[in-house]
Backbone as CSV, one residue per row, in Angstrom:
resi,resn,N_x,N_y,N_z,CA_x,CA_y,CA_z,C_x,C_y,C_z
1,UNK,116.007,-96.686,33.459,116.607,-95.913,32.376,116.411,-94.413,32.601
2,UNK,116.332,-93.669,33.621,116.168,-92.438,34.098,117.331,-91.898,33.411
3,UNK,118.273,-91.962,33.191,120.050,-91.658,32.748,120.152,-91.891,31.256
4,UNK,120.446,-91.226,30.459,120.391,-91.516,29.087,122.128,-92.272,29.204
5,UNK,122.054,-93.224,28.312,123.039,-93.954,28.153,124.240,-93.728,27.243
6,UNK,125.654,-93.702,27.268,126.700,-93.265,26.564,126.321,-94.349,25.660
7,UNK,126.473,-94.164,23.961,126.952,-95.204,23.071,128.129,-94.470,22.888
8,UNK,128.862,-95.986,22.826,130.078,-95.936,21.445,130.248,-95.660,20.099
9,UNK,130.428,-94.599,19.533,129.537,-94.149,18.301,130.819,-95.246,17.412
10,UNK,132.001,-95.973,17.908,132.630,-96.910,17.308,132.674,-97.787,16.884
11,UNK,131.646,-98.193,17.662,131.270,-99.553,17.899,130.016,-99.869,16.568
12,UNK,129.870,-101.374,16.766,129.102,-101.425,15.458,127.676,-101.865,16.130
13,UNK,127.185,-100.585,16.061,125.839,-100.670,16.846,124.680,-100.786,16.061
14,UNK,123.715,-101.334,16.026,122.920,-101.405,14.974,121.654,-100.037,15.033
15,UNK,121.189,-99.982,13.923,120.060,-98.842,13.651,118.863,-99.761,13.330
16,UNK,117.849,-99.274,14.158,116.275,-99.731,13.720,115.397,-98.884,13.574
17,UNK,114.100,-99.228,13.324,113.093,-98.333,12.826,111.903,-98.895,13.258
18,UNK,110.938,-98.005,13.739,109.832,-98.275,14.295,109.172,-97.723,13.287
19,UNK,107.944,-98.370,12.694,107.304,-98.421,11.542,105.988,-98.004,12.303
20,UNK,104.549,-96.989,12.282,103.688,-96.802,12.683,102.232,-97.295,11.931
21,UNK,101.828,-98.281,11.968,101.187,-99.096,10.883,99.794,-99.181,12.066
22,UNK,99.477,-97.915,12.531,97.589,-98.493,13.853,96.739,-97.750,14.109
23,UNK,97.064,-96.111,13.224,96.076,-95.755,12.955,94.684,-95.765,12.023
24,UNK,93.471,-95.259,12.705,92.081,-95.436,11.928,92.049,-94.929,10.543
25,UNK,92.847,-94.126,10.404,92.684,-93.338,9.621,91.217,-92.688,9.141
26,UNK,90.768,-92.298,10.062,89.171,-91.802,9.448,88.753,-90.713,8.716
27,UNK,89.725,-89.786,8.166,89.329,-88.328,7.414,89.563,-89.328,6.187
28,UNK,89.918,-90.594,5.805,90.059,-90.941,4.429,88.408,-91.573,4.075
29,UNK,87.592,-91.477,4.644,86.118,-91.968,4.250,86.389,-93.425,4.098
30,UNK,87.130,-93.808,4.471,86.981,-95.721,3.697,86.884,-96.967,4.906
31,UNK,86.156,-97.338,4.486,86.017,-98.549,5.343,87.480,-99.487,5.746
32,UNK,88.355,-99.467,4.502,89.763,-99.946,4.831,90.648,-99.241,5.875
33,UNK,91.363,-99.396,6.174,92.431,-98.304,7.425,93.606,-98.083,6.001
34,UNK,93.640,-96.734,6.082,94.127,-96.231,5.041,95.752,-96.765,4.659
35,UNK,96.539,-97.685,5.972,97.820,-98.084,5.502,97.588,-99.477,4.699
36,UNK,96.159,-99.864,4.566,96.272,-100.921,3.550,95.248,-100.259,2.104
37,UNK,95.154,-99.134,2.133,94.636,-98.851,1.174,95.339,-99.154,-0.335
38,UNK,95.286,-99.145,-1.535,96.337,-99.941,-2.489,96.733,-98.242,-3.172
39,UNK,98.275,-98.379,-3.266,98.653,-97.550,-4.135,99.162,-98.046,-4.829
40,UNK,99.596,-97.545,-6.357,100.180,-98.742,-7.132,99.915,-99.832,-7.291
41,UNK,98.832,-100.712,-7.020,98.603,-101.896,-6.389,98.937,-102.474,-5.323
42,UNK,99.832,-102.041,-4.446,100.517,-102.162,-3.826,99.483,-101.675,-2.493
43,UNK,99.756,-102.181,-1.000,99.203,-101.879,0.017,100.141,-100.209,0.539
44,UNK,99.632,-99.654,0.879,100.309,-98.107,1.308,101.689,-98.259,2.372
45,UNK,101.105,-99.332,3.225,102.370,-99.565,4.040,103.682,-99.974,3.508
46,UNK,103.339,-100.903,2.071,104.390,-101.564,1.628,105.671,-100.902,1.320
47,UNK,105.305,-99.409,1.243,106.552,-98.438,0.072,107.536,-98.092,1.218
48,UNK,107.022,-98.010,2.726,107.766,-97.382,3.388,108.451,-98.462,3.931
49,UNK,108.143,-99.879,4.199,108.676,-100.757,4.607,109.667,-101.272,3.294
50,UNK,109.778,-100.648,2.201,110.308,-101.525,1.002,111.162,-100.850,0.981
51,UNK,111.514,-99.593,0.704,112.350,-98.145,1.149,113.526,-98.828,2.329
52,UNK,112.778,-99.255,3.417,113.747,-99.804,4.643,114.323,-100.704,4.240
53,UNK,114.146,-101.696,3.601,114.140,-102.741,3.525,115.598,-102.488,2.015
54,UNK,115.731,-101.784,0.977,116.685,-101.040,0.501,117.667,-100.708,1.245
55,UNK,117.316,-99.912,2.237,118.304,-98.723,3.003,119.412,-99.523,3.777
56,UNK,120.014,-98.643,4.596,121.200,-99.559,5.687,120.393,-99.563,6.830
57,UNK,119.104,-99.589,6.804,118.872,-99.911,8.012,119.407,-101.088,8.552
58,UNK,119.248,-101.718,10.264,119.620,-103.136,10.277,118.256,-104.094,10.123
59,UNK,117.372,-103.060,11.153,116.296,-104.228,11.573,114.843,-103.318,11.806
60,UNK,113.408,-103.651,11.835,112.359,-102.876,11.806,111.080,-103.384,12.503
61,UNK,110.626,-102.649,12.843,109.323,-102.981,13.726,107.799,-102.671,13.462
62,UNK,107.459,-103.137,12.830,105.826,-102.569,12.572,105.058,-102.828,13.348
63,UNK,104.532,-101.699,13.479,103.373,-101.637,15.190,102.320,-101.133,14.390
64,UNK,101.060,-102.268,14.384,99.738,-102.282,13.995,98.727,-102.566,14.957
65,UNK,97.341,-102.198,14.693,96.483,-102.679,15.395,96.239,-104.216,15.600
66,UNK,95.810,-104.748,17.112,96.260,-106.048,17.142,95.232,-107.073,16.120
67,UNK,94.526,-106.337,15.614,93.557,-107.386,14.798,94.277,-107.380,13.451
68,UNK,95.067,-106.684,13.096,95.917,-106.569,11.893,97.178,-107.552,11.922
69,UNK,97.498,-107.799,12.786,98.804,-108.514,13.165,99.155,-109.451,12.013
70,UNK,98.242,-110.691,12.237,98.578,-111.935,10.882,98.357,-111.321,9.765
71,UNK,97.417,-110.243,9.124,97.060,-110.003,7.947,98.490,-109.231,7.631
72,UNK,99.252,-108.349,8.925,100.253,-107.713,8.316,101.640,-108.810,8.035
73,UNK,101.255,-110.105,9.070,102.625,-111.072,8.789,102.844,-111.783,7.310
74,UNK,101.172,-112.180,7.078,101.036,-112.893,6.006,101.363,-112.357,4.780
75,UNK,100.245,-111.110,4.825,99.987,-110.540,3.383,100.663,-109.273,2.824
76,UNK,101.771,-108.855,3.809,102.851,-107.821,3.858,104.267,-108.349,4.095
77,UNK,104.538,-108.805,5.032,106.088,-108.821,5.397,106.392,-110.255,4.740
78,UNK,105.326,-111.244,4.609,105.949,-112.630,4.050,105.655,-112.501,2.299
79,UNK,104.928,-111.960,1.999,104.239,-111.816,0.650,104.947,-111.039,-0.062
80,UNK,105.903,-109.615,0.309,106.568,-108.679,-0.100,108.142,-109.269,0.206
81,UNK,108.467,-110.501,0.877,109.476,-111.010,1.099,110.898,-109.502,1.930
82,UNK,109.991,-109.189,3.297,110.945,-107.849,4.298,111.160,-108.831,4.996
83,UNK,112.558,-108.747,4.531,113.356,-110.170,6.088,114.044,-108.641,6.553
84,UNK,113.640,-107.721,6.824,114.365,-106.850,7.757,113.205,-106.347,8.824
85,UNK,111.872,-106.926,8.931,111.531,-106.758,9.955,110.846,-108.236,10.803
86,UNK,111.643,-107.455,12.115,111.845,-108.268,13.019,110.737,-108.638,13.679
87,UNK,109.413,-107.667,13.949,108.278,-108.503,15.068,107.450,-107.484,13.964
88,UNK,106.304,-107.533,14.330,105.212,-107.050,14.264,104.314,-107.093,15.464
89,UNK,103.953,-105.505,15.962,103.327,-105.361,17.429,102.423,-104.801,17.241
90,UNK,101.759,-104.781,18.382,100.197,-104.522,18.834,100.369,-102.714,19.304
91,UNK,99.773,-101.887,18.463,99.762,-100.202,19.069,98.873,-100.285,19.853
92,UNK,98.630,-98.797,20.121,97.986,-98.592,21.277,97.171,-97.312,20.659
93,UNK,96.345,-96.602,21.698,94.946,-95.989,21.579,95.434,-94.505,20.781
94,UNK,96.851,-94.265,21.355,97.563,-92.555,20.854,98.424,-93.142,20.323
95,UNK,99.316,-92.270,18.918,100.030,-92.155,18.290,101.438,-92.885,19.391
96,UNK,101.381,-92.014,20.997,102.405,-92.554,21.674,102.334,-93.319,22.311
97,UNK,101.315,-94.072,22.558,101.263,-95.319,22.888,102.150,-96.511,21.791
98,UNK,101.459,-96.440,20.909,102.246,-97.170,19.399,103.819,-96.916,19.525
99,UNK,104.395,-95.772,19.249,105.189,-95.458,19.349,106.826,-96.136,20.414
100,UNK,105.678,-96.218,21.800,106.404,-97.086,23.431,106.553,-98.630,23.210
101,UNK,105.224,-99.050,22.418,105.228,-100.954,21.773,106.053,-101.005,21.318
102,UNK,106.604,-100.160,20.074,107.408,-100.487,19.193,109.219,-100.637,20.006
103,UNK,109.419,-99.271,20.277,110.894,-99.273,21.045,110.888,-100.264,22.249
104,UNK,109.549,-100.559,22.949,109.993,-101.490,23.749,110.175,-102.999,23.528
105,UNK,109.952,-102.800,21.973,110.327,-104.442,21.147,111.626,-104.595,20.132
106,UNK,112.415,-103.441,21.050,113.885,-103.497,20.452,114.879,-104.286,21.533
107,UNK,115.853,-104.571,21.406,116.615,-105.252,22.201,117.957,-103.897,22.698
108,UNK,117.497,-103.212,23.522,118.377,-101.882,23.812,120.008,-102.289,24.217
109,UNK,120.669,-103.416,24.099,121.856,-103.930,24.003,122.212,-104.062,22.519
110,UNK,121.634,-104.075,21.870,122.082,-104.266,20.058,121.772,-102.588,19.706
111,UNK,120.724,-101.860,19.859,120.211,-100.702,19.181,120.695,-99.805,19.368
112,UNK,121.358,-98.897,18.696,122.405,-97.809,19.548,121.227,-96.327,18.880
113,UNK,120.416,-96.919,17.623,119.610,-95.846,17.166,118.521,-96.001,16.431
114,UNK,117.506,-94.977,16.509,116.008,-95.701,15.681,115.765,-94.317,15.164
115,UNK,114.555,-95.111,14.221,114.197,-93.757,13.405,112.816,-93.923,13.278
116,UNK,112.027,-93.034,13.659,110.599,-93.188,13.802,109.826,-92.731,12.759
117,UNK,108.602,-93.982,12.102,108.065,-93.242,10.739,106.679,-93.913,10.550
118,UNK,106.331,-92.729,10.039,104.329,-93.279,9.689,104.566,-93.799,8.540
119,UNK,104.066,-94.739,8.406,103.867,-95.924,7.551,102.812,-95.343,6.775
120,UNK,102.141,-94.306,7.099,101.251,-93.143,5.985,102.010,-92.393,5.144
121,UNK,103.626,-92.461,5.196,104.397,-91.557,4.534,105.059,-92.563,3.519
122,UNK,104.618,-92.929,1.971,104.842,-93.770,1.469,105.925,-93.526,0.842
123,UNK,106.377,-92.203,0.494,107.166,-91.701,-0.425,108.935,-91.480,0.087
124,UNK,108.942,-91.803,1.010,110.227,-92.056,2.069,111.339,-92.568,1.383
125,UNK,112.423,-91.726,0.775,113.093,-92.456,-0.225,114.382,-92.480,0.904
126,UNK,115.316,-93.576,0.021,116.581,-94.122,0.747,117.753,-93.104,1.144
127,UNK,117.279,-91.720,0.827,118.690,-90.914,0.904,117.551,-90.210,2.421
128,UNK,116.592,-89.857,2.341,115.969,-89.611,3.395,116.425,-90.411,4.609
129,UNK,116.273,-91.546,4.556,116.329,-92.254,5.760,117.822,-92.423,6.735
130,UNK,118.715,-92.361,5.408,120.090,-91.778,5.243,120.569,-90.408,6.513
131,UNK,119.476,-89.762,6.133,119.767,-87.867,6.964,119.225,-88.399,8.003
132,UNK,118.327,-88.792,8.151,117.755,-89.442,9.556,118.848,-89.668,10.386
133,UNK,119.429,-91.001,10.013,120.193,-92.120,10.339,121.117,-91.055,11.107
134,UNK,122.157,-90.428,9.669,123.437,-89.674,10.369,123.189,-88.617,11.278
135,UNK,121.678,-87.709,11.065,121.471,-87.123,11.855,121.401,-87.455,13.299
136,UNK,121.034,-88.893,13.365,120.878,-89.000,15.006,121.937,-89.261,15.693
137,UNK,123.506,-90.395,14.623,124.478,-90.188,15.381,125.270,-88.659,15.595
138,UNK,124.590,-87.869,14.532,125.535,-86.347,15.205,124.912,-85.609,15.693
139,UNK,123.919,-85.983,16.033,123.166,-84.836,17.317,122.370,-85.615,18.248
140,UNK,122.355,-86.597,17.982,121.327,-87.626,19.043,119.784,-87.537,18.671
141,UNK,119.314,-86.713,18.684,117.846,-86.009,18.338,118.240,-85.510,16.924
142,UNK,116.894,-86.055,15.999,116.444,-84.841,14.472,115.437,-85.500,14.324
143,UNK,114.581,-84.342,12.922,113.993,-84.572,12.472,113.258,-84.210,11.448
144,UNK,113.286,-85.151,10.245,113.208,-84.612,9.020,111.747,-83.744,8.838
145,UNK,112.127,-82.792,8.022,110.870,-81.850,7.540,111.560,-80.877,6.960
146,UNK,110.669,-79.577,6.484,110.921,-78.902,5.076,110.328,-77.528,5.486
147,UNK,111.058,-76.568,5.107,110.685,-74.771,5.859,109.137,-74.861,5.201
148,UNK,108.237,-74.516,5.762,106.618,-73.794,5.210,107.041,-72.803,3.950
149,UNK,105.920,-73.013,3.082,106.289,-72.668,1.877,105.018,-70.860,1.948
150,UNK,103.948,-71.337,3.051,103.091,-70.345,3.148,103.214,-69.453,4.527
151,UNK,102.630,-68.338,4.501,102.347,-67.781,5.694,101.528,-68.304,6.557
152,UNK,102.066,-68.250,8.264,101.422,-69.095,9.023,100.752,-68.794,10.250
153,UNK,99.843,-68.415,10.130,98.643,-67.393,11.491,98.412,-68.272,12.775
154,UNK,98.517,-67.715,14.111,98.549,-68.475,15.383,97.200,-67.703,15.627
155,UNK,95.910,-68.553,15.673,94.417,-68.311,16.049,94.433,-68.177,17.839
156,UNK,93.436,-67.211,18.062,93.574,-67.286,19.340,92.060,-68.126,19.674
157,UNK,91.515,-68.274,20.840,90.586,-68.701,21.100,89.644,-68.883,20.355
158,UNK,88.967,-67.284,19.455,88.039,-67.052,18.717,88.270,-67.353,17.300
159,UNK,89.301,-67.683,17.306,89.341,-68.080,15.574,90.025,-66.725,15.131
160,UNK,90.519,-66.093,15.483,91.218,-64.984,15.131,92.344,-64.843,15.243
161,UNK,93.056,-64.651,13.797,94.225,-64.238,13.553,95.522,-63.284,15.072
162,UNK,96.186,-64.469,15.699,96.833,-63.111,16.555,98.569,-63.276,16.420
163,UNK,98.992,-64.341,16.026,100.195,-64.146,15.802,100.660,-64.417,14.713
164,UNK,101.347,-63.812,13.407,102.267,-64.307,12.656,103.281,-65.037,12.557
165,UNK,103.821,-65.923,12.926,105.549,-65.889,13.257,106.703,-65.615,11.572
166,UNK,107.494,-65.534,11.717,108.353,-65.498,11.099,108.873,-66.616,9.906
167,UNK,108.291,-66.527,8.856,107.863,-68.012,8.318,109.613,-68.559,7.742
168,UNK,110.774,-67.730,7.970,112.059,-68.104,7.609,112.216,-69.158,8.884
169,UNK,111.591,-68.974,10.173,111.961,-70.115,11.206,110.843,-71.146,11.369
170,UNK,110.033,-71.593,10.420,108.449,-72.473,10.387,109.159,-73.307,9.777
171,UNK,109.081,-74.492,10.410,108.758,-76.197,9.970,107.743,-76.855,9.996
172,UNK,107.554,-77.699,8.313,106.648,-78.320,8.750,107.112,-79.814,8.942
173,UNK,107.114,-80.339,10.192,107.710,-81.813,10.481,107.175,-82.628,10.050
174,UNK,108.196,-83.586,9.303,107.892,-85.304,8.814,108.164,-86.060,9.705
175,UNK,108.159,-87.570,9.223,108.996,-88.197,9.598,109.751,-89.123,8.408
176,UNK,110.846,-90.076,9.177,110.687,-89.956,10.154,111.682,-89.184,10.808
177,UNK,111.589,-89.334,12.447,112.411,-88.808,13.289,113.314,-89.733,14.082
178,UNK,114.670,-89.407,14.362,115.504,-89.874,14.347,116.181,-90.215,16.050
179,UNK,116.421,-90.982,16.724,116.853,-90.472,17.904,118.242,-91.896,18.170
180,UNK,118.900,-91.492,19.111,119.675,-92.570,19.856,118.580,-92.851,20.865
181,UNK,119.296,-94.202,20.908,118.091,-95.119,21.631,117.543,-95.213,22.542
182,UNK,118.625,-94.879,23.544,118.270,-94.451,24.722,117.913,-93.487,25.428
183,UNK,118.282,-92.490,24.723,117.420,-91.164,24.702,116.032,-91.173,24.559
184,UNK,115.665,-91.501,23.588,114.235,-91.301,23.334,113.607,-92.143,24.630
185,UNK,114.442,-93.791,24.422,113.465,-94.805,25.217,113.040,-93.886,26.736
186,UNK,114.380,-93.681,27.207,114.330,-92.503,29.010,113.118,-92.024,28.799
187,UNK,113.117,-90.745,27.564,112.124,-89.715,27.544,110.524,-90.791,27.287
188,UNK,110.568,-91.934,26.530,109.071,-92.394,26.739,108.631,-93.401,28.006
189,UNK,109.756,-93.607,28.682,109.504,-93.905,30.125,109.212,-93.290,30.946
190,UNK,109.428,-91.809,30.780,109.277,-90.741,31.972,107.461,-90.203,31.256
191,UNK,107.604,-90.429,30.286,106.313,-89.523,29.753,105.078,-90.848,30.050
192,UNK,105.436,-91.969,30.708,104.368,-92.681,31.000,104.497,-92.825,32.521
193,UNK,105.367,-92.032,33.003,105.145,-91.822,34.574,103.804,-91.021,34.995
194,UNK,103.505,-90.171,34.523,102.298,-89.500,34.815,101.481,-89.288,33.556
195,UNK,100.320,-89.295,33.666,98.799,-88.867,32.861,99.277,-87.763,31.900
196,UNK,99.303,-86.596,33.396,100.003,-85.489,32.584,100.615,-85.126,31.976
197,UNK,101.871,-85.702,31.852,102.886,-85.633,30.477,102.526,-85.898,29.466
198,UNK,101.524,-86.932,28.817,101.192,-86.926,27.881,99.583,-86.395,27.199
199,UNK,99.736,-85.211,27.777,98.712,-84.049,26.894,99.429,-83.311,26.328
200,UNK,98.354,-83.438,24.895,99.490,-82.260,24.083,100.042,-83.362,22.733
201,UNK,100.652,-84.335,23.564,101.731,-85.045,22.615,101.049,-85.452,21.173
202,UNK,102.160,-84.934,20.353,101.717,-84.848,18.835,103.098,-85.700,18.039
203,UNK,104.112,-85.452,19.077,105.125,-86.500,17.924,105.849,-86.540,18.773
204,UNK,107.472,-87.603,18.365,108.335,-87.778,19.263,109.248,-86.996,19.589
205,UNK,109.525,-85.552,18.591,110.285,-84.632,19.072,110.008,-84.167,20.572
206,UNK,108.553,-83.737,20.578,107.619,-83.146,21.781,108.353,-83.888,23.125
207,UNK,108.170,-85.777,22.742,108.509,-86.355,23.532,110.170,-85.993,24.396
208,UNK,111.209,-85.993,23.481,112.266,-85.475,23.970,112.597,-84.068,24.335
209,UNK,111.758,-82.911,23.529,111.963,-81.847,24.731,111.301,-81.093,25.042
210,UNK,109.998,-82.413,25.844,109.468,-82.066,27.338,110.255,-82.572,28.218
211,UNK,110.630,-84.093,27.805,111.044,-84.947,29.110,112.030,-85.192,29.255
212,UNK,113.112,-84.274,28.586,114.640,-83.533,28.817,115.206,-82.714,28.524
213,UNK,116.239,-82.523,28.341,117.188,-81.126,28.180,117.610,-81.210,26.519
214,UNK,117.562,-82.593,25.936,117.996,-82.581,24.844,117.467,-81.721,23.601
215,UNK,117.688,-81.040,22.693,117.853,-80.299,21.703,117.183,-81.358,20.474
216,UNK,116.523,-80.438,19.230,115.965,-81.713,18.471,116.584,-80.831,17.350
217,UNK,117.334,-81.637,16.260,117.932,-80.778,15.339,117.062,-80.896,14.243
218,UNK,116.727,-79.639,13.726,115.578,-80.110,11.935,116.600,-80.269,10.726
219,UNK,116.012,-81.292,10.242,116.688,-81.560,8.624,115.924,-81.550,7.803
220,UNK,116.469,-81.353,6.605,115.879,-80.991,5.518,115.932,-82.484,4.785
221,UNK,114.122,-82.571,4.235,113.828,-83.858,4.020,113.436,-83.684,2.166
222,UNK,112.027,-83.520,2.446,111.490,-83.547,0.614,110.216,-82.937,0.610
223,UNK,109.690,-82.296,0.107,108.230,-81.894,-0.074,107.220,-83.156,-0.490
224,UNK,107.765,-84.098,-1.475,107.450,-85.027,-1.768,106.783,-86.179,-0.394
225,UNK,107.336,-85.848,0.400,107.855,-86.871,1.422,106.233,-86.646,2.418
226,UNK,104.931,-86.771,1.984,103.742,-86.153,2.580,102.744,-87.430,3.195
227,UNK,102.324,-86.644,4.262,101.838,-88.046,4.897,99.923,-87.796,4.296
228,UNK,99.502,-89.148,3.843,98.436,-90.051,2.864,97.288,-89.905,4.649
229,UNK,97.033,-88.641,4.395,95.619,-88.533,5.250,94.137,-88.287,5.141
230,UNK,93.690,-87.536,3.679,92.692,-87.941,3.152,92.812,-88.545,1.597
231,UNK,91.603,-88.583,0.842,91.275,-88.975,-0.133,92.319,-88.460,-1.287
232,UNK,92.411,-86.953,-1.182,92.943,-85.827,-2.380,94.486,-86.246,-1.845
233,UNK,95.375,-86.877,-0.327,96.723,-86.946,-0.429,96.691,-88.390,-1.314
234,UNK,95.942,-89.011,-1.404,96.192,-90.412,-2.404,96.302,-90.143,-3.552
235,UNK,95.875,-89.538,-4.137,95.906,-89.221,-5.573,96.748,-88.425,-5.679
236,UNK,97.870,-86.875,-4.782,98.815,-86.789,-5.128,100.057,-87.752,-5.219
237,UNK,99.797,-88.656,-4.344,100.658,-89.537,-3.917,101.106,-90.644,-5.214
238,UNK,100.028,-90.990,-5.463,99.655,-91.904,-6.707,100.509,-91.520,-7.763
239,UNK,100.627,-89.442,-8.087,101.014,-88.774,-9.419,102.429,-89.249,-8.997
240,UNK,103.067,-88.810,-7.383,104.431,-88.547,-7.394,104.694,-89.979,-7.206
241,UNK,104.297,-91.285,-6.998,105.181,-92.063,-7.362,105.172,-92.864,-8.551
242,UNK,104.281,-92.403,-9.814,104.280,-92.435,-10.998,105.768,-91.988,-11.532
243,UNK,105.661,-90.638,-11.066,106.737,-89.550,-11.552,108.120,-90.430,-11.284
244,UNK,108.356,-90.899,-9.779,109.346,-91.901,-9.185,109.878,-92.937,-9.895
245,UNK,108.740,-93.869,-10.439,109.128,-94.829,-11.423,109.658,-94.188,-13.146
246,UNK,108.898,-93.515,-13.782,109.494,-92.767,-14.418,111.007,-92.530,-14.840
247,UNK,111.054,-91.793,-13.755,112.819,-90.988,-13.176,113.120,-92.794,-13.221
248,UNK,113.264,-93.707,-12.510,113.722,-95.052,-12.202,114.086,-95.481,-13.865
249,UNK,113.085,-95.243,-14.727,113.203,-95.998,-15.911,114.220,-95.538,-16.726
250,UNK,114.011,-94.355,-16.597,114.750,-93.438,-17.611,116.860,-93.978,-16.709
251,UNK,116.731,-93.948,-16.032,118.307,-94.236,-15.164,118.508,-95.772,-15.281
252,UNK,117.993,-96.222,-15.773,118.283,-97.663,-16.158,118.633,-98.107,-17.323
């Protein structure tokens, strides 16, 4: 797959989603791994897989740690009744390791596009996944996130203030992120050709432009839309999807 592949944007190609369900989560202090922590009563993973499971997605992949596997078949995908995901896989040690399990448990003859998302981002609503989606058939590459609301200082070695940038061109990136399929897959085949390519790597944009020419377009997602990494994001999380149901009741 060195060659990124033409789709038929005519054709009725299906869209999937790689679900990131294998990190430790350890800044949350808890003995649980924070995607089964309960929000709502509810397990944390459940909102983003339930969201999909709404949306037009076709089909979905949750990539967990392998000791999680049955607890996620049993007590998530059969218990919450998601007949839209298809396997449940084993991650790996980096964010992009997880990331390579998942797309390489797509069937790249059906998938013309995926959309990549932390399963820490509970608040992922259906018009989101939406901008994703169209974003990737009209640019191939995006990815949702929202301009910085603060000023943003580049530290040099010493901890000292040395660059400002221009906070009208600062993103801060969500997910998820959006790609055609074969694009991305090329770029995470080449980035496991050598050691070296993958220092540094922090998300899958990175992935596509180091390890090609392709362009990553930003969209505008939600402020709401925040990924559940310590203690204090649970309890905002908790308010805004209070607020969610709310808004739900009142439209009914």
């Amino acid at each position: 797959m060195d060659e990124v592949k033409k789709n038929d944007h005519n054709k009725a190609i299906k869209t999937a989603a790689v679900v990131l369900a294998a990190g430790q989560g350890r800044r949350m202090n808890s003995a649980i791994q924070k995607q089964f922590m309960l929000l709502g009563g509810k397990p944390l993973i459940y909102y983003s897989l339930k969201a999909l499971e709404n949306s037009a997605i076709d089909q979905v992949i949750l990539v967990t740690g392998k000791d999680e596997i049955q607890y996620c078949q049993d007590e998530i995908v059969k218990k919450y009744n998601l007949k839209k995901v298809k396997a449940v896989v084993a991650g790996g040690e980096e964010r992009y390791h997880s990331v390579y399990q998942g797309l390489k448990a797509l069937d790249e003859k059906e998938i013309g596009w995926v959309l990549i998302h932390d399963g820490a981002r509970p608040l992922v609503t259906e018009k989101i996944l939406q901008a994703a989606a169209d974003g990737a058939r009209k640019y191939n590459a995006c990815v949702i996130g929202m301009p910085v609301k603060d000023t943003v200082k580049i530290a040099d070695a010493n901890g000292n203030a040395e660059i400002t940038p221009d906070r009208a061109f600062v993103w801060q990136i969500q997910t998820p992120q959006a790609f055609q399929y074969t694009l991305i897959r090329s770029a995470y085949d080449k980035l496991f050709t050598k050691k070296e390519y993958q220092q540094g790597i922090t998300d899958d944009a990175m992935v596509v432009e180091h390890m090609t020419d392709r362009k990553v377009k930003l969209i505008q997602g939600d402020y709401k839309n925040l990924k559940v990494t310590t203690p204090e994001d649970l309890k905002i999380a908790e308010v805004f999807l209070n607020e969610n149901k709310g808004e739900e009741q009142k439209n009914q």
